[in-house]
BAKOLBA-159414 format. One record per atom (N, C-alpha, C): y, z, x. Coordinates in steps of 0.2 Angstrom, whole numbers, always signed. Each point is the difference from the previous one (the first is absolute). Layout:
N
y_z_x
Y_Z_X
...
This chain:
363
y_z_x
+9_+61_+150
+5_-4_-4
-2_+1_-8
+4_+1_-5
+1_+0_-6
-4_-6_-4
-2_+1_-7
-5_-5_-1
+6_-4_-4
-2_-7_+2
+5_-5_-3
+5_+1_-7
-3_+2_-4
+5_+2_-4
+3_+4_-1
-2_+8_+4
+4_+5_+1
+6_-2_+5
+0_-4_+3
+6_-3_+8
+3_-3_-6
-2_-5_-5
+5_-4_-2
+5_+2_-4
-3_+6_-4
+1_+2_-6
+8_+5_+4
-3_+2_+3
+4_+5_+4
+9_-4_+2
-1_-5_+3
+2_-5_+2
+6_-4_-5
-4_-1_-5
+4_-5_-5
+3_+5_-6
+6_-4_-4
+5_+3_-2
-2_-9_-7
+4_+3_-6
+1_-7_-2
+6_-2_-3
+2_-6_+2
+8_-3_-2
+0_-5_-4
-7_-2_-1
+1_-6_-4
+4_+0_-6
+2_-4_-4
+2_+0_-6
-3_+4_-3
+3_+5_-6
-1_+5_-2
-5_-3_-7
+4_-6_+0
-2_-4_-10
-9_+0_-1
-3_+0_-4
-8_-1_-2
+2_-1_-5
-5_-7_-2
-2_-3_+7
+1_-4_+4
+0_-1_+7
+2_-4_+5
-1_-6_-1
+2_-5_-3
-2_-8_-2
+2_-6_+6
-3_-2_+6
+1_-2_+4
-2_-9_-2
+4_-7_+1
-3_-6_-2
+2_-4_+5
+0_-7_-1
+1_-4_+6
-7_-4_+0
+3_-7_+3
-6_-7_+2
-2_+5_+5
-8_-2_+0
-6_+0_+8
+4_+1_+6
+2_-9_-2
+5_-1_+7
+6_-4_-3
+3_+2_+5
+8_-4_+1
+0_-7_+2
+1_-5_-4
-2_-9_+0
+4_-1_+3
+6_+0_-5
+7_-5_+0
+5_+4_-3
+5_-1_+4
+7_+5_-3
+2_+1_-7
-1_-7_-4
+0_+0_-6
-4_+2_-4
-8_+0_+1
-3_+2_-2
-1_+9_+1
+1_+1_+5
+2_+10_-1
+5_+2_+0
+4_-3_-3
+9_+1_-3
+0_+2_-8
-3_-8_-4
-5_+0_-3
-1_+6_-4
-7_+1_+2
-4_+4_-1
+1_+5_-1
+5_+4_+8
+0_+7_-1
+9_+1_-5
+1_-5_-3
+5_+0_-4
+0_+2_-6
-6_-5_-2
-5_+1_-7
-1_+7_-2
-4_+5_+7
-3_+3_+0
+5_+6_-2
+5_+0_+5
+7_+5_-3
+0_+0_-8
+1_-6_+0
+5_-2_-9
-7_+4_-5
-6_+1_+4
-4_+5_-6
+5_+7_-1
-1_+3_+5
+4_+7_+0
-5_+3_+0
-6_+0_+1
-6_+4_+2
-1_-2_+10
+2_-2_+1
-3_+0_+8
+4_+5_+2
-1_+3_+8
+4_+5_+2
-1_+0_+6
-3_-7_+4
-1_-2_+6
-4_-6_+2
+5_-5_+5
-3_-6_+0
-6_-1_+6
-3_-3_+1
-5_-3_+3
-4_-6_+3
+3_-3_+4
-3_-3_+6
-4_-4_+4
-6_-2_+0
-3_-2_+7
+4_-3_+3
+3_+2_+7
+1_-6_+5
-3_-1_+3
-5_+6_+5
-6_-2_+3
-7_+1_-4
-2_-6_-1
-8_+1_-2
-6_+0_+7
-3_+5_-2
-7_+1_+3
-5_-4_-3
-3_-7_+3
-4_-4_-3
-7_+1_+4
-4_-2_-5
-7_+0_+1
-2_-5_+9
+1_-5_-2
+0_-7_+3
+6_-2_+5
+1_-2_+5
+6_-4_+2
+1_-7_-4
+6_-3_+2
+0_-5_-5
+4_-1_-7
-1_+9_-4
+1_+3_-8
+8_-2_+3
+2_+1_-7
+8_+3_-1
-1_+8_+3
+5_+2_+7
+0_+6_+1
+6_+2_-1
+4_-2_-5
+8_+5_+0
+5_-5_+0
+5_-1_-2
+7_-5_+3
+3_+3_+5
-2_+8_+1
+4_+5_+8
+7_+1_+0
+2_+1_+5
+5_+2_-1
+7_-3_-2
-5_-8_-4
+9_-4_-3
-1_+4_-7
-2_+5_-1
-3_+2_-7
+5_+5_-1
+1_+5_+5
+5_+6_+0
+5_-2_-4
+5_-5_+2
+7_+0_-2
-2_-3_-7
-4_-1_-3
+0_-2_-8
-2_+6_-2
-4_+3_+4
-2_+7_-4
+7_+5_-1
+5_+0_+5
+4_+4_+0
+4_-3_-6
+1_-5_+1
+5_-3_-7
-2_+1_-7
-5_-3_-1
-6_+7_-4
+5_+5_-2
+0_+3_+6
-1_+10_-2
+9_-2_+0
+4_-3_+0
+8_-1_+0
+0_-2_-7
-4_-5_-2
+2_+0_-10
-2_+1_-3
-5_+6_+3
-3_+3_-8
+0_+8_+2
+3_+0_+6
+1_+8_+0
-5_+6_+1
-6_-3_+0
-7_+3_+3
-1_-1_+6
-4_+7_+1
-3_+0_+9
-6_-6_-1
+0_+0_+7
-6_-4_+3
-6_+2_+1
-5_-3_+1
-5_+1_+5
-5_-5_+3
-2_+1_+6
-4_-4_+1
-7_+3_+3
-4_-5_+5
-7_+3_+3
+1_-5_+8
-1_+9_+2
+1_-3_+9
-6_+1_+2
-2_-3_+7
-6_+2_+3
+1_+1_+8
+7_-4_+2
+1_+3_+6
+6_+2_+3
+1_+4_+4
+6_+1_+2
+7_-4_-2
-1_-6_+4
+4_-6_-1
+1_+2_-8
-6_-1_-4
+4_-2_-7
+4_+7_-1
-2_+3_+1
+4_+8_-3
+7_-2_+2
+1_-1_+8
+7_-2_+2
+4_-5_-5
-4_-7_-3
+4_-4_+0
+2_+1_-9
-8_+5_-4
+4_+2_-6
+7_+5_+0
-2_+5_+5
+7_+4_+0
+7_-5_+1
+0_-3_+5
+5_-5_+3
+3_-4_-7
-4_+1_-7
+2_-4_-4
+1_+4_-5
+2_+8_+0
+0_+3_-6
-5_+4_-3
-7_-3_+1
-5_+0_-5
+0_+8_-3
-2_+3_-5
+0_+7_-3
-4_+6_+2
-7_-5_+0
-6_+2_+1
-5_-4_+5
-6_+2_+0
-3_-2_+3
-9_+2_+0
-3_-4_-2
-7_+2_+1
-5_-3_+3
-5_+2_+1
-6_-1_+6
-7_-1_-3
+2_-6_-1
-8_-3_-3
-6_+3_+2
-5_-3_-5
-8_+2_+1
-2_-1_+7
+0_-6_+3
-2_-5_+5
+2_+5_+6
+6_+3_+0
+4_+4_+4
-4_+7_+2
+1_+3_-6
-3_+9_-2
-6_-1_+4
-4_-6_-2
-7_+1_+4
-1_-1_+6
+7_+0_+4
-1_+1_+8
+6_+5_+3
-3_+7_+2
+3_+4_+3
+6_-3_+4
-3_-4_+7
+5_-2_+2
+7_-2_-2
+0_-6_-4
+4_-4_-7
+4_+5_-2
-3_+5_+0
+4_+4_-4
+4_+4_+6
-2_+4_+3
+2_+5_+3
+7_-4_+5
-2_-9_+3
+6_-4_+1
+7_-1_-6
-3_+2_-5
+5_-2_-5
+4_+7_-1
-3_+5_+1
+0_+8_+0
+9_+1_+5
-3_-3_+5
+4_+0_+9
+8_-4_-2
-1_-4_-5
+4_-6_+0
+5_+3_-5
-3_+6_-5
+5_+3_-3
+1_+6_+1
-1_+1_+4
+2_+7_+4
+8_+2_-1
+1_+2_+0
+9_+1_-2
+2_-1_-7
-3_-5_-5
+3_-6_-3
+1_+4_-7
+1_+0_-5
+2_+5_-6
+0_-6_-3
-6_-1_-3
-1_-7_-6
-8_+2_-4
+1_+1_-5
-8_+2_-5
-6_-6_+2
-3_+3_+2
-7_-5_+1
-7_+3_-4
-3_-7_-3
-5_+2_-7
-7_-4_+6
-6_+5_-1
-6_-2_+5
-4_-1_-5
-4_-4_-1
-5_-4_-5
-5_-1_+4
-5_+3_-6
-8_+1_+3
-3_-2_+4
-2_-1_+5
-7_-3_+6
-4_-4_-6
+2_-6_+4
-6_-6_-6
-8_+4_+1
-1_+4_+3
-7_+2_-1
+1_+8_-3
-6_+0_-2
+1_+7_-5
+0_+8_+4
+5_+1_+6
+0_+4_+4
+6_+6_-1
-1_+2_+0
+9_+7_-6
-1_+1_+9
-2_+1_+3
+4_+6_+8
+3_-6_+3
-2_-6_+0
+7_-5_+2
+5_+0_-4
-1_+1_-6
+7_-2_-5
+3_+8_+4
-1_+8_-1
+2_+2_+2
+4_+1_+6
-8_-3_+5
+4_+0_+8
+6_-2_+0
+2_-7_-4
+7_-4_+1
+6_+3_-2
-2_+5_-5
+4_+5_-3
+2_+6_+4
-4_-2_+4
+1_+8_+5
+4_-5_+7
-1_-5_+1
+2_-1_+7
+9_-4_-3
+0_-1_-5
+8_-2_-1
+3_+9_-1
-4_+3_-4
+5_+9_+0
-1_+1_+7
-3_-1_+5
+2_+4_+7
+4_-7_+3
+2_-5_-2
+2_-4_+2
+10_+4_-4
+2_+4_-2
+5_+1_-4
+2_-3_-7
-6_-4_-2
+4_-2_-5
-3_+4_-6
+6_+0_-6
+2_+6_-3
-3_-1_-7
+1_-6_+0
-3_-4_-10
-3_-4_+2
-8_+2_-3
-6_-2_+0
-4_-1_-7
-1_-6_+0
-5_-1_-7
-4_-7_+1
-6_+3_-7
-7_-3_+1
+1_-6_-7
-1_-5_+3
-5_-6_-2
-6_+1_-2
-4_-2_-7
-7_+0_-1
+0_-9_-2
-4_-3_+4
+0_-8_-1
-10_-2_+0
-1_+5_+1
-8_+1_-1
-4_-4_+4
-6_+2_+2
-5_+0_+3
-4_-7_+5
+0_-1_+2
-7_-7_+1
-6_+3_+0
-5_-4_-6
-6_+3_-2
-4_-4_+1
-7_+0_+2
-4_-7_+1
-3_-1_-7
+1_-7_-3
-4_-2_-3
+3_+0_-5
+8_+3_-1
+4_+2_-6
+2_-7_-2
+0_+1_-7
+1_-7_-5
+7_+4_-4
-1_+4_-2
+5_+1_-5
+9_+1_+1
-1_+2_+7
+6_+1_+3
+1_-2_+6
+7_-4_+3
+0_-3_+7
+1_+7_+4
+2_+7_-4
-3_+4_+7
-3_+6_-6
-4_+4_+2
-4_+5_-6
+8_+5_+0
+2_+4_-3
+3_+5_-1
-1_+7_+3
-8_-2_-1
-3_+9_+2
+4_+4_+0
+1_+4_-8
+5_+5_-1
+0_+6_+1
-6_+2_+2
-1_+8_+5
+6_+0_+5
-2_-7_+5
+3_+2_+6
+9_+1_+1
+4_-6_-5
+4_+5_-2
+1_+6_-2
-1_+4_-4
-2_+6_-6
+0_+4_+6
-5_-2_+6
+0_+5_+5
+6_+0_+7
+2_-7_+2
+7_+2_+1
+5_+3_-1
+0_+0_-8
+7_+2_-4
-1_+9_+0
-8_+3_+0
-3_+4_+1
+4_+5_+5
-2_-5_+8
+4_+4_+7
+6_-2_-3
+2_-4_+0
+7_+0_+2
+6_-2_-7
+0_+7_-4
+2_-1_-7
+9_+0_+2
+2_-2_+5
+7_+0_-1
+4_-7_+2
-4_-3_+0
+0_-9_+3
+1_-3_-8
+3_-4_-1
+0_-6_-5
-5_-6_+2
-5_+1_-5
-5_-6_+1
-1_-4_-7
+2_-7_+2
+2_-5_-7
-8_-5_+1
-2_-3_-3
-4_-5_-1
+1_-8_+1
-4_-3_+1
+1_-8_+2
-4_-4_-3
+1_+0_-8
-6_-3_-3
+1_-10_+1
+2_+2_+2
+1_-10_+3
-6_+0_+6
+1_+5_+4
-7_-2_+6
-4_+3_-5
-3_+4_-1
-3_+1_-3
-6_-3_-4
+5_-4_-5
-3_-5_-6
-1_-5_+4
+4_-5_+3
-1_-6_+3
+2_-4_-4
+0_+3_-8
+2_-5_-7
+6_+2_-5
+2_-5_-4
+3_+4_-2
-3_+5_-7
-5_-3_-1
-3_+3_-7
+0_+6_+1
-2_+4_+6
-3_+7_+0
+7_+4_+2
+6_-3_+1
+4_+4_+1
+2_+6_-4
+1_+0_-7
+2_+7_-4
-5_+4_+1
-6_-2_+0
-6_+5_-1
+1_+4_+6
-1_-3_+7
+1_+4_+5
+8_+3_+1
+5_-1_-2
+7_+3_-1
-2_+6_-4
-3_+0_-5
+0_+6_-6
-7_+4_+3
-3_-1_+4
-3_+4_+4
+2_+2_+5
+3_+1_+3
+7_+2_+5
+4_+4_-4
+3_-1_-3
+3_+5_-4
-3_+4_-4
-5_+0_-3
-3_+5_-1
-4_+6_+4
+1_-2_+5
-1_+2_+8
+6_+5_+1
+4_-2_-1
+8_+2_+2
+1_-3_+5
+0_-7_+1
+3_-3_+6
+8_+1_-3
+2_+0_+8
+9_+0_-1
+5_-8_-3
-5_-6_+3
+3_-5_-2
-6_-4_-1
+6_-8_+2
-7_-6_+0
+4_-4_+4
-6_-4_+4
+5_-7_+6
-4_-5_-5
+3_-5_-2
-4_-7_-5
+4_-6_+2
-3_-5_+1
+4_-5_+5
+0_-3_-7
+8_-5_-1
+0_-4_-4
+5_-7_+5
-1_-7_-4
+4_-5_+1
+1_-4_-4
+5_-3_+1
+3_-3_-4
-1_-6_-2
-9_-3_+4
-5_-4_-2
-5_+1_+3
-3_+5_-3
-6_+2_+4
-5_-4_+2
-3_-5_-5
-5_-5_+0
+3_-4_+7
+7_-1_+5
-1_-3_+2
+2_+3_+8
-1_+6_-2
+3_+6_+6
-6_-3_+7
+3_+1_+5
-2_-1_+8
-6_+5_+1
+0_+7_-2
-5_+1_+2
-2_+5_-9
-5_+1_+0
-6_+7_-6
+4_-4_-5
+0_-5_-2
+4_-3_-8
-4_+4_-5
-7_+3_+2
-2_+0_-7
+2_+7_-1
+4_+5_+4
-2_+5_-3
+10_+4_-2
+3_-5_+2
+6_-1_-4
+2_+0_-6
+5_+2_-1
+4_-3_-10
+8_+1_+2
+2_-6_-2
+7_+2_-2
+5_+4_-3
+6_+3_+3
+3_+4_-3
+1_+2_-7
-1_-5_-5
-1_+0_-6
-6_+4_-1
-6_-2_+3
-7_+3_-2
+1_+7_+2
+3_-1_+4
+1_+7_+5
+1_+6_-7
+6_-1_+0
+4_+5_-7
-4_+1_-5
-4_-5_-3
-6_+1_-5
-6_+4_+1
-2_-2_+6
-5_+5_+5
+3_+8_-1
+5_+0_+2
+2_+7_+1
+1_+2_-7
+4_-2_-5
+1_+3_-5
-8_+0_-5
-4_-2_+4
-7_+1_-5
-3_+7_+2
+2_+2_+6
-2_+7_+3
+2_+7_-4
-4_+2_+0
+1_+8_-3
+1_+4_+6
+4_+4_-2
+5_+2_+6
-1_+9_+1
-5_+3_+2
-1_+5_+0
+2_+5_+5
+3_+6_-4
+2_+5_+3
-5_+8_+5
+3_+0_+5
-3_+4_+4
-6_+7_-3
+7_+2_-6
-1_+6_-3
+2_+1_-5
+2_+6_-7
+2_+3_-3
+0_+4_-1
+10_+3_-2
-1_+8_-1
-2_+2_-4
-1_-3_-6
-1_+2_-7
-8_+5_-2
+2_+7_+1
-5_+5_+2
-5_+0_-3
-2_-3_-8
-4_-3_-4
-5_-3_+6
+2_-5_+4
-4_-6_+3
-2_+5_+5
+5_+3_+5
-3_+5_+6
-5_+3_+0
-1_+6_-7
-4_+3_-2
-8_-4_-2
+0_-2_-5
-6_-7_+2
-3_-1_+5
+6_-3_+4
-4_-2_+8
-3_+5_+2
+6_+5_+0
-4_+6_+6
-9_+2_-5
+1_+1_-3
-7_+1_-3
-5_-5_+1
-2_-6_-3
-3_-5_+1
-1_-1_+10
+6_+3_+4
-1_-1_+7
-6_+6_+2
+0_+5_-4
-1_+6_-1
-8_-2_-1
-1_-5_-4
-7_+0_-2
-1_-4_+7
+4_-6_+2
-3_-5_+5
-3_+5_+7
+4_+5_+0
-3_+4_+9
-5_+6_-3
-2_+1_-7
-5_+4_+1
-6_-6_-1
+0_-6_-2
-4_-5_+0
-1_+2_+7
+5_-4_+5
-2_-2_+7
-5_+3_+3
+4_+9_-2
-6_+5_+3
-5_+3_+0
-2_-5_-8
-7_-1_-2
-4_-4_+3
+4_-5_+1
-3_-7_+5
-3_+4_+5
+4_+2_+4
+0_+3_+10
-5_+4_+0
-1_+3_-6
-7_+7_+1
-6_-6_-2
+1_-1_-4
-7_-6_-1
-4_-4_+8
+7_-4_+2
+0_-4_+4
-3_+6_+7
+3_+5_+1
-3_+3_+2
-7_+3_+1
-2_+2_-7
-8_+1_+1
-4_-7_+0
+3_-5_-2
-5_-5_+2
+2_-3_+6
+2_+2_+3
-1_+0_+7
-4_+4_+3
-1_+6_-1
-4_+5_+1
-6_-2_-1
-2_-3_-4
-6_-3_-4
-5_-5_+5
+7_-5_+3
-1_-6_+6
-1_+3_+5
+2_+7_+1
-1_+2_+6
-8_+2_-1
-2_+3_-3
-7_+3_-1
-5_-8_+0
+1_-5_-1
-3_-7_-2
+0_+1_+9
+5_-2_+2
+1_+2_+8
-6_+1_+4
+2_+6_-3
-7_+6_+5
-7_-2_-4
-1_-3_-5
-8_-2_-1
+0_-7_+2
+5_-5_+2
-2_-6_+2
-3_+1_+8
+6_+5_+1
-2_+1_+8
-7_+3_+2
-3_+6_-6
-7_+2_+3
-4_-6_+0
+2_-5_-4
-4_-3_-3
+0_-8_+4
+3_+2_+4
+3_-8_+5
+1_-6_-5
+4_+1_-4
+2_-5_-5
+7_-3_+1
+2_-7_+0
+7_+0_+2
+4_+0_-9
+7_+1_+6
+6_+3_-7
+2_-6_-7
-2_-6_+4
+2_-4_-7
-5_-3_-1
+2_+0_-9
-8_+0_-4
+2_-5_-4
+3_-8_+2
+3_-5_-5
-3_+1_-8
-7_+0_+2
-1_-1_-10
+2_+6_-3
+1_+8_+3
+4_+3_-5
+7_+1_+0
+3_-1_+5
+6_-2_+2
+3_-7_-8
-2_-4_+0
-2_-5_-6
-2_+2_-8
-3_+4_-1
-3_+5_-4
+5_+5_-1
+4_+4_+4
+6_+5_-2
+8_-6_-3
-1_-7_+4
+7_-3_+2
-1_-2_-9
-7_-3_-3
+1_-5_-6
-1_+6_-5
-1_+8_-1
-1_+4_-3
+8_+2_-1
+3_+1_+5
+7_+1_+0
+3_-5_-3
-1_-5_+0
+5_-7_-4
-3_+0_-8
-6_+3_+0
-1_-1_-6
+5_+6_-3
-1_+6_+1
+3_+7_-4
+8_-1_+2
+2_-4_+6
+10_-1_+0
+1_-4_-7
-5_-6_+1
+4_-4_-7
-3_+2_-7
-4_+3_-1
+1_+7_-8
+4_+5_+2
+4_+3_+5
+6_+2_+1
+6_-1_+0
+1_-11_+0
+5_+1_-1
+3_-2_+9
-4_+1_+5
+2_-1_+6
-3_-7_+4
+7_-3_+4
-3_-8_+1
-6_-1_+6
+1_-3_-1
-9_-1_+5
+4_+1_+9
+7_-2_+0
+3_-2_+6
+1_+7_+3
+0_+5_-3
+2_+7_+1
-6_+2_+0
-6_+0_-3
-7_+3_+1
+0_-2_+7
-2_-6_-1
-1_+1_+9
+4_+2_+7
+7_+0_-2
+2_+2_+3
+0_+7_+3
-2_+4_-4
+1_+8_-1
-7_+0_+2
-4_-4_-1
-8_+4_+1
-2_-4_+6
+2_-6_+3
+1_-3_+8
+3_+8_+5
+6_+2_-3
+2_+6_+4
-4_+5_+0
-4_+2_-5
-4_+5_+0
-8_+0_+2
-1_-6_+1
-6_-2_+3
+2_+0_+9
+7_-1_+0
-1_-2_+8
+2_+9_+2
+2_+3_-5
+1_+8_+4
-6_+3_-1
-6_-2_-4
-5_+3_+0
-6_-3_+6
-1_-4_+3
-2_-6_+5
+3_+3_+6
+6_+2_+0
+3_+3_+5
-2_+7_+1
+2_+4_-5
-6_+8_+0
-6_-2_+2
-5_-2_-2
-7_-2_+1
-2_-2_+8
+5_-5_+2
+0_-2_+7
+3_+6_+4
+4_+6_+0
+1_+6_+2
-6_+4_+1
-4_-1_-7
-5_+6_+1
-6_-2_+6
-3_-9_-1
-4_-2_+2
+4_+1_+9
+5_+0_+2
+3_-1_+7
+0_+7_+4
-1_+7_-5
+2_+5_+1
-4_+1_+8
């Protein structure tokens, strides 16, 4: 069977709206008729939005929570999308809701975090749209897992549907303070990686949790090249049903956006081309001074190997291990590199040289 992102890529085609970037808004959840009439009114009368948004069904933590107003919420949504002339979307999680959003119009449709991280969930919702010619966006697995983000990816393209895009709404991190989900911006970087033919827009609302961190994480997305943004606003956040904090009004909304710097993929201007290509020019004969280095000092670990092994000595040596790690932090920052990166880089190359070593000794 093809590796997940060779099946999906293979598979999917893209229809979405052509516009970048893709500016998707809308309350959490859907309260009160008036209140997402409202709202996504407001939101029109910016002339920056380009698609509204929803919760009818919430997935909550607890029973008990606010989970959604359900399916009295369609026909306000659809009324919505009748005076302001914009498509819809919402977040299904089960068959039923797929039928009762289609039954009402809805544009779109996408499949939450809670969702993505259970095959089954998904592949049931896969079954449900079998036939159905409607764009549907998959957003990250609440855990830091890219082959379920893909798997879903893969089982709606065998499932026939045709327009497919990614959600980045970010992580659950243990221990994380700064953001209600981490970002970890690898793991998109490396989605957009396999499958560069998907529309992948950002969600700095789950993300932040607040509203303060919102632009910073939006302008990190876009310098990314994300294709758009989903930002939840209402039309009194302070006293929204569910996540008030990490809302802003249509009003704030417009201002948010017009403080973005709005950058372009590319340029032809061969002045700039030429630059690049050289200075790119400089980065891969770099790399391929790194890979020969990294290479003999491996060679190096290998031989440390074969004299611990004469010497019945085991492979890890914490004090020098300790010794290389605070040696390295010291020479990163007179370089200029942050401490978070030394380790990072020298964690990997202590655990490939621990793994040669364990080779030699297992021979």
């Amino acid at each position: 069977m093809p590796h997940a992102s060779t099946a999906a890529q293979a598979a999917v085609t893209t229809q979405f709206p052509g516009k970048k970037p893709l500016i998707i808004s809308g309350p959490c959840s859907a309260e009160t008729e008036q209140q997402l009439l409202e709202t996504c009114t407001q939101l029109a009368a910016t002339g920056r939005v380009d698609m509204l948004r929803a919760g009818i069904w919430k997935p909550r933590t607890k029973p008990g929570m606010f989970e959604g107003i359900g399916k009295t919420g369609l026909p306000w949504l659809r009324q919505a999308r009748q005076l302001t002339g914009l498509p819809t979307t919402v977040e299904v999680a089960t068959p039923q809701h797929v039928e009762d959003a289609l039954a009402y119009d809805v544009d779109v449709l996408w499949i939450g975090a809670r969702t993505t991280v259970n095959p089954f969930s998904v592949q049931a919702l896969a079954d449900a749209l079998r036939g159905v010619k409607v764009p549907v966006f998959v957003k990250n697995p609440v855990h830091p897992d890219l082959e379920l983000w893909l798997g879903a990816v893969e089982r709606l393209a065998q499932a026939g549907i045709a327009d497919i895009g990614l959600i980045h709404r970010g992580f659950a991190s243990y221990g994380n303070t700064e953001y209600r989900n981490a970002p970890m911006w690898h793991l998109p970087i490396e989605i957009r990686r396999r499958l560069p033919s998907l529309p992948l827009i950002c969600d700095p609302s789950h993300i932040c949790g607040n509203r303060t961190g919102l632009a910073a994480v939006a302008q990190q997305s876009i310098d990314l090249d994300f294709d758009g943004l989903m930002l939840e606003s209402h039309i009194d956040p302070d006293n929204a049903w569910s996540d008030a904090k990490q809302q802003v009004t249509p009003q704030r909304l417009a201002e948010l956006l017009d403080s973005l710097t709005w950058r372009q993929h590319t340029s032809t201007e061969p002045e700039f081309l030429d630059k690049l290509a050289r200075l790119r020019t400089q980065i891969d004969q770099l790399d391929d001074e790194i890979l020969h280095l990294l290479g003999r000092r491996m060679q190096v670990s290998e031989s440390i190997g074969h004299y611990k092994k004469e010497n019945n000595i085991t492979i890890l040596q914490a004090r020098r291990w300790n010794e290389i790690l605070e040696r390295a932090l010291r020479k990163g920052d007179q370089l200029g590199l942050t401490a978070d990166f030394i380790r990072q880089y020298f964690d990997a190359v202590h655990l490939e040289s621990i793994n040669r070593q364990n080779s030699v000794m297992n021979k």
